[in-house]
N, C-alpha and C positions, 0 to 999 in steps of 0.2 A: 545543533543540540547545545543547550545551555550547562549552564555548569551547576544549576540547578536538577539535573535531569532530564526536564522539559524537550519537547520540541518547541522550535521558535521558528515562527516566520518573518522574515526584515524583508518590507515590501516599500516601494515607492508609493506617494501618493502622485495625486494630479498637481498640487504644488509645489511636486519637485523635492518635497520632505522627504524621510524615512521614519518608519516606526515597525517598531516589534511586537509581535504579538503571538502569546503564549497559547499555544495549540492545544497542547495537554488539558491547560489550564480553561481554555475556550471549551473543549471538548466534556470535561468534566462538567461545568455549568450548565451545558444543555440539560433540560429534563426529559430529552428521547433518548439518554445515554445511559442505560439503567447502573448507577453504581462505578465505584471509581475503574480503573484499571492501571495495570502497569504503566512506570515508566521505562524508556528504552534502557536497553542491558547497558552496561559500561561496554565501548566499542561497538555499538550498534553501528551499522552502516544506514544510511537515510535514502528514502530516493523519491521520485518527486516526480509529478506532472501535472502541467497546471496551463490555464490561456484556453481551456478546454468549456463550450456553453452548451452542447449537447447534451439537453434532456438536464438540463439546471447544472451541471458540473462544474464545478469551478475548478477546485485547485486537489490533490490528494496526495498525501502521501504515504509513504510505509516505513516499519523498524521491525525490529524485532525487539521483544520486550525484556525486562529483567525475568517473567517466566519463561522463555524461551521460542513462546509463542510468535507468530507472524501478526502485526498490530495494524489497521487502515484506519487514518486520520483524511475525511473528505469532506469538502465546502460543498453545502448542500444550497445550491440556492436561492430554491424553490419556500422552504426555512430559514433561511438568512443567518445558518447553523454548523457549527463544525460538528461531524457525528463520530463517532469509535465503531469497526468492527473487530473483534477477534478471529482474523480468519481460520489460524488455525482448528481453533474451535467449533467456524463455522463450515468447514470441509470436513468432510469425515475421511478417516486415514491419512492425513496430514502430520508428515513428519515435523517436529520442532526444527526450527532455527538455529543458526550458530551464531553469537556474539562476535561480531568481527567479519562474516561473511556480507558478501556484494549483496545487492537487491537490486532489480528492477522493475519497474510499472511502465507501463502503456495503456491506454484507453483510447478505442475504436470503436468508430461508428460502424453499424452494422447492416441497415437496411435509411433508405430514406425518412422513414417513419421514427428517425433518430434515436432506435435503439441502441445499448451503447452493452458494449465488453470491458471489461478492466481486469488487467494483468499484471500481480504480482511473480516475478520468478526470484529466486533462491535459494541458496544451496543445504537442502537439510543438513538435520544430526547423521541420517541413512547415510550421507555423501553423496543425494544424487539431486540431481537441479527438479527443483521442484516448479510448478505453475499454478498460481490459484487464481482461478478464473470467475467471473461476475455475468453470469447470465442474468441482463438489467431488467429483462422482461418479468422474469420469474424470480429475481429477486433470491436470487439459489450461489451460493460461492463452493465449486468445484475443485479436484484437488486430480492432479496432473503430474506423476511422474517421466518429464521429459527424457531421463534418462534409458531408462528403461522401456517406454513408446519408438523410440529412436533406435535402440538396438546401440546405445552410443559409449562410448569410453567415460568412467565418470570423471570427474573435473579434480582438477586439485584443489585441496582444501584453500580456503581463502582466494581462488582465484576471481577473478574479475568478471563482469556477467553483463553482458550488453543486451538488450530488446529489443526487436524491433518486429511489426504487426503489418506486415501489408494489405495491399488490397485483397481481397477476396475473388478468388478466381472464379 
């Protein structure tokens, strides 16, 4: 995160350069991106997955915004596009975010036909770990309290939040 607010990407080229490139500000210029949105809260945590070509994916990431909101910034390849979702927005019952709390993403393939999932988890205002899910077929972002599906201990605030998607049994 810049000290503009921005998300920033600093990526190698093929020769060996580096350059920056202003995500927010990429995302903004699309015209599939109706209207500006947040930038991430002060203390947003960031997180990332990216080296991904399944069904045009390139690179994604997430924040939480200055509304409070859960934010997906994703290289759309297929468009040659960074796009913006609001996931919060876009899940119903979806608790807001904490400024400062962990995040994680994953995106898995799901059947040969390169259907793809993508997984936001962190830790609401409620205090329980949250999961916003990306059914790619349907094109539908789902809201997941893992907490409470688990029967589990909720988390401490601020604690650290790791991902991980295996195979499908």
């Amino acid at each position: 995160m810049g000290i503009d607010s921005h998300v920033h990407l600093l990526s190698g080229t093929y020769t060996g350069a580096w350059q920056d490139t202003d995500l927010t500000q990429s995302a903004v210029n699309n015209p599939s991106n109706p209207g500006a949105f947040p930038n991430p809260a002060v203390g947003s945590a960031l997180a990332s997955s990216s080296g991904l070509n399944w069904g045009g994916v390139g690179e994604v990431v997430a924040y939480i915004g200055a509304d409070g909101d859960v934010h997906h910034l994703r290289w759309d390849k297929t468009f040659s596009a960074w796009t913006h979702t609001d996931l919060t927005s876009g899940a119903s019952g979806t608790a807001l975010g904490v400024s400062g709390t962990a995040l994680g993403v994953a995106v898995v393939q799901l059947d040969g036909d390169y259907a793809l999932s993508e997984h936001v988890v962190y830790i609401g205002n409620d205090g329980y770990v949250r999961d916003l899910s990306l059914d790619e077929k349907f094109q539908t972002w789902f809201n997941n309290n893992l907490t409470s599906s688990a029967t589990a201990t909720a988390p401490i605030p601020n604690s650290a939040l790791a991902i991980y998607v295996g195979p499908a049994w």
